[in-house]
N, C-alpha and C positions, 0 to 999 in steps of 0.2 A: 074566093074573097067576094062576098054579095054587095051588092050595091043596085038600091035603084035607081040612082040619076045617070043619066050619061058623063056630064061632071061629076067624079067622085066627092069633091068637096060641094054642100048644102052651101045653098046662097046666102043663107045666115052665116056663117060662121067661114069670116072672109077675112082674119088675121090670127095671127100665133103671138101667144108672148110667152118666154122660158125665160123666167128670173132664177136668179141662182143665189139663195141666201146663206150665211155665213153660223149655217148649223146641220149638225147631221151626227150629232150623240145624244141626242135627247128627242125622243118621238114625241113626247108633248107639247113640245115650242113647233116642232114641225108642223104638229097635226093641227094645231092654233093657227100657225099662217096659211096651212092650206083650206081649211075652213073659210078663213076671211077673203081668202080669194073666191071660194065656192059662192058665198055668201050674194054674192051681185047677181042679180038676175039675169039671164040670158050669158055666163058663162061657162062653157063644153071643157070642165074638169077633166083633160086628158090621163092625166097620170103622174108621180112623182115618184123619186128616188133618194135613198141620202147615204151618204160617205163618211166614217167615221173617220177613216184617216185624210182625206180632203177636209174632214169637219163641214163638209157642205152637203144642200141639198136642191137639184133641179125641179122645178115646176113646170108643167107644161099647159097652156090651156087654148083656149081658140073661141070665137065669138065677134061678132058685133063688135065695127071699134069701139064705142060707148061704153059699152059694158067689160072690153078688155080692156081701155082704158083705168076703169074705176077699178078693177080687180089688181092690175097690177098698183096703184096705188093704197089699196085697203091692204095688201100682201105686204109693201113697202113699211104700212101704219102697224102692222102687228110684228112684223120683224123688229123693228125700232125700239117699241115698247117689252120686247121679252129678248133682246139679244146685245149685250153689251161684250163691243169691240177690242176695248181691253185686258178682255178674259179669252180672248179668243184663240185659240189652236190650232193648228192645221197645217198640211203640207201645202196646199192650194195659195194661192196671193189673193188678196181680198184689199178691199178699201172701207168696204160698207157693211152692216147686216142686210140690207137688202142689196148687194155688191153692183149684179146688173141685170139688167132690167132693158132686154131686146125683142122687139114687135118686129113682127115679120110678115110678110104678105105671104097669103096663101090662094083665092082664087077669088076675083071680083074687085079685087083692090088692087092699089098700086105701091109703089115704095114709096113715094111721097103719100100719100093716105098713111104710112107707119110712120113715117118723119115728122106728122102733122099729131098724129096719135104721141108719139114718144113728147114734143112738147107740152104736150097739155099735161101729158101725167106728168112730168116734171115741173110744173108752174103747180100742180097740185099736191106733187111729195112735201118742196121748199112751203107753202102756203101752210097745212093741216099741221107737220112734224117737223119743219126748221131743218130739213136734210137738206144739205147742197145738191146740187145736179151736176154731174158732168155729162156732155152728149158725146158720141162716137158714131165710126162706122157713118154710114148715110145721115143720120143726125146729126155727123158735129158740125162745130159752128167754125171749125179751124180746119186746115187743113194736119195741122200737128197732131191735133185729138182723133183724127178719123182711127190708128190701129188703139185697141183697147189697150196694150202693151204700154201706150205711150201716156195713157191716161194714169195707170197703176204704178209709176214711178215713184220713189218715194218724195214725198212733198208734193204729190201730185206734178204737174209740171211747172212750176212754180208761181203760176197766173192766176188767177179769181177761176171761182165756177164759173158754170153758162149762167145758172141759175141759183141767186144764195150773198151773202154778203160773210160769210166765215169758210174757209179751205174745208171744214166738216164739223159733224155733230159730237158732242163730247163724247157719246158712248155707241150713235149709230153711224160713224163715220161720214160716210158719201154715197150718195148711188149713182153708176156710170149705166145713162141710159142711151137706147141706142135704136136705129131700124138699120136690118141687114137682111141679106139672103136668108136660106137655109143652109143650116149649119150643124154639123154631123160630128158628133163629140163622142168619140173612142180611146178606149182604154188598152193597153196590154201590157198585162203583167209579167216580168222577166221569173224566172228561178235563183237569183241570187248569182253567182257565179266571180269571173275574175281568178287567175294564176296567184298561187303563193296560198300562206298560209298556214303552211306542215308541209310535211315531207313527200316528194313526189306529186308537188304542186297541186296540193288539195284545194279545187276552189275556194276562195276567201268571199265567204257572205257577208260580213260586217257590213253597216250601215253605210259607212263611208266608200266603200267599196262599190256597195249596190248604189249608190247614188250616184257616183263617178259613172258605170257603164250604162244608168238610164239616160246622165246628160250627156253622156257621147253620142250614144244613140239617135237621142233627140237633135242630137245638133248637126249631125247627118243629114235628116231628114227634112229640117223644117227648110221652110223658101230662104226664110230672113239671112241663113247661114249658107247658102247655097246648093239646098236641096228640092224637093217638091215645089214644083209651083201649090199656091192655095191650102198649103201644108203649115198650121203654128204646132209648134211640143214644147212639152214641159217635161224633162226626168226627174225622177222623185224614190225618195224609198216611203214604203207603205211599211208604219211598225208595227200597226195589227197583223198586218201577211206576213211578212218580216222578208219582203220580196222589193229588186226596183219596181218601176212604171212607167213606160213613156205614154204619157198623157196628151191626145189629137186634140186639134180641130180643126176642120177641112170645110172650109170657106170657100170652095166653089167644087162640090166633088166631079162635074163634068168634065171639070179640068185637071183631073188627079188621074194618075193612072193605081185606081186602089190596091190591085192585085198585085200588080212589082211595089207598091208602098209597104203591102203587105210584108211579102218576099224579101223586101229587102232590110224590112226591122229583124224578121224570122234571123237574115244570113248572118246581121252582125251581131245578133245575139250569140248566136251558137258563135261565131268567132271568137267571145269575149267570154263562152263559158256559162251565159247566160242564159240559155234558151227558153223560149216561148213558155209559159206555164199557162196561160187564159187571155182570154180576153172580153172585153164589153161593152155596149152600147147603151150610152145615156141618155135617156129621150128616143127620139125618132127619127126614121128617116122616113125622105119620100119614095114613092113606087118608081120611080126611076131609076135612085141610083142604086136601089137592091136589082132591079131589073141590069143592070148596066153592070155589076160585080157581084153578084149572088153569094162569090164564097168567102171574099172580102166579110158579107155580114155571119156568114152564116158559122164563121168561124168562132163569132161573140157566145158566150156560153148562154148568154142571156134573151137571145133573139129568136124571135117567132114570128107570125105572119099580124098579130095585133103589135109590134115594133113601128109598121107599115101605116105611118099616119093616116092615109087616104084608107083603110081598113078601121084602121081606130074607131077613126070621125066615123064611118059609115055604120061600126055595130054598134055605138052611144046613139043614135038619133032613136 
């Protein structure tokens, strides 16, 4: 993996933002908002992905706060204007067409530098496009709003935005902005599974069935339920795979133990009938914690050595 700085990350490009918008069946709404982020000068277009059955798509970019600033708000400006919330589909919870919108320090910067970053773009979402703001994570302004979980309630939580005088926009809802760590968002797909069905206990695939053993699963697994420390899940079934999901995010993975995380989604699937079918990584991680559990990632069908942000950034310059 080449690199010529000693610090893998360029002193330009000293914060992350991964918005997550509320499309991912239509590559030309996609490719319009990822344009509009492109569009600002001095932002390091990492890469993007999108989910038919989440209906969503991650963005990844990095840059000058200034400029990742502006990008995640011109991203927010074009979401708004091509993505109306009451048509909207999807297995995934959302609030917003530009749903969230978290800055992240990466190397030269602090987490207040992303908390100071996360305000401005939201005094600039509500100013330009009339979207409310809600803040979380290291951004909120409550202690009640810091997990995102408690943001995406329905009715929001039942309090004004940070930012906005309406709970949301008629058709672009809200957007829940935030600064946090690095945050490692994986997928694994089950096989369907679950006893009954016919005769001599044929797994039962049905939707409701597959949904049943991904939120067991998840519910295993995540801290909130008394699983993993730094571990949130979501189970879901995927009707284009016609498979469950239990859907990560791992909020501090130094403090995860990946491999028995791993291991121990693998055990209760096969328990439940369900076994492992794939798995995937959304975005990126840092050279650590591939360093720190190697087969944890390498198990992703999707991951390779450009996965490895500090690689990424290093072959864009």
């Amino acid at each position: 993996m080449p690199c010529c700085f000693a610090n893998p990350y360029h002193r330009s490009w000293v914060i992350e933002c991964v918005p997550n918008f509320s499309e991912g069946r239509d590559p030309a709404t996609v490719r319009a908002i990822v344009d509009a982020i492109a569009s600002v000068p001095g932002v390091l277009l990492l890469g993007w992905e999108s989910d038919v059955d989440h209906n969503r798509s991650v963005v990844t970019f990095a840059g000058e706060v200034d400029a990742v600033v502006e990008g995640a708000v011109r991203g927010a400006g074009k979401a708004a204007g091509l993505i109306d919330l009451n048509l909207h589909q999807g297995v995934h919870p959302r609030v917003g067409a530009a749903d969230v919108i978290p800055f992240v320090p990466l190397a030269g910067n602090s987490m207040e530098d992303c908390i100071a970053a996360a305000n401005r773009a939201g005094q600039e979402i509500w100013r330009r496009f009339g979207i409310p703001v809600y803040f979380y994570e290291s951004a909120a302004r409550t202690e009640n709003r810091r997990p995102l979980q408690n943001v995406r309630r329905a009715g929001f939580d039942g309090s004004p935005p940070d930012i906005g005088d309406v709970a949301s926009h008629p058709t672009a809802g809200a957007s829940v902005v935030g600064a946090r760590g690095f945050l490692i968002a994986y997928n694994v797909n089950l096989s369907g599974g679950g006893p009954g069905g016919g005769p001599g206990g044929v797994p039962d695939s049905s939707p409701e069935t597959s949904q049943r053993i991904a939120r067991e699963i998840a519910g295993k697994i995540r801290e909130s339920s008394g699983g993993f420390r730094f571990v949130k899940a979501l189970g879901m079934y995927l009707p284009s795979r016609h498979c469950p999901q239990v859907s990560l995010n791992l909020t501090n993975f130094a403090g995860t133990p990946l491999d028995l995380l791993y291991q121990t989604i693998a055990e209760e699937a096969a328990r439940l009938r369900a076994p492992v079918q794939s798995s995937q990584l959304v975005g990126f991680t840092p050279r650590r914690a591939f360093e720190m559990a190697p087969k944890f990632f390498e198990h992703a069908e999707n991951f390779d050595d450009r996965r490895v942000i500090e690689t990424r950034i290093a072959t864009m310059k």
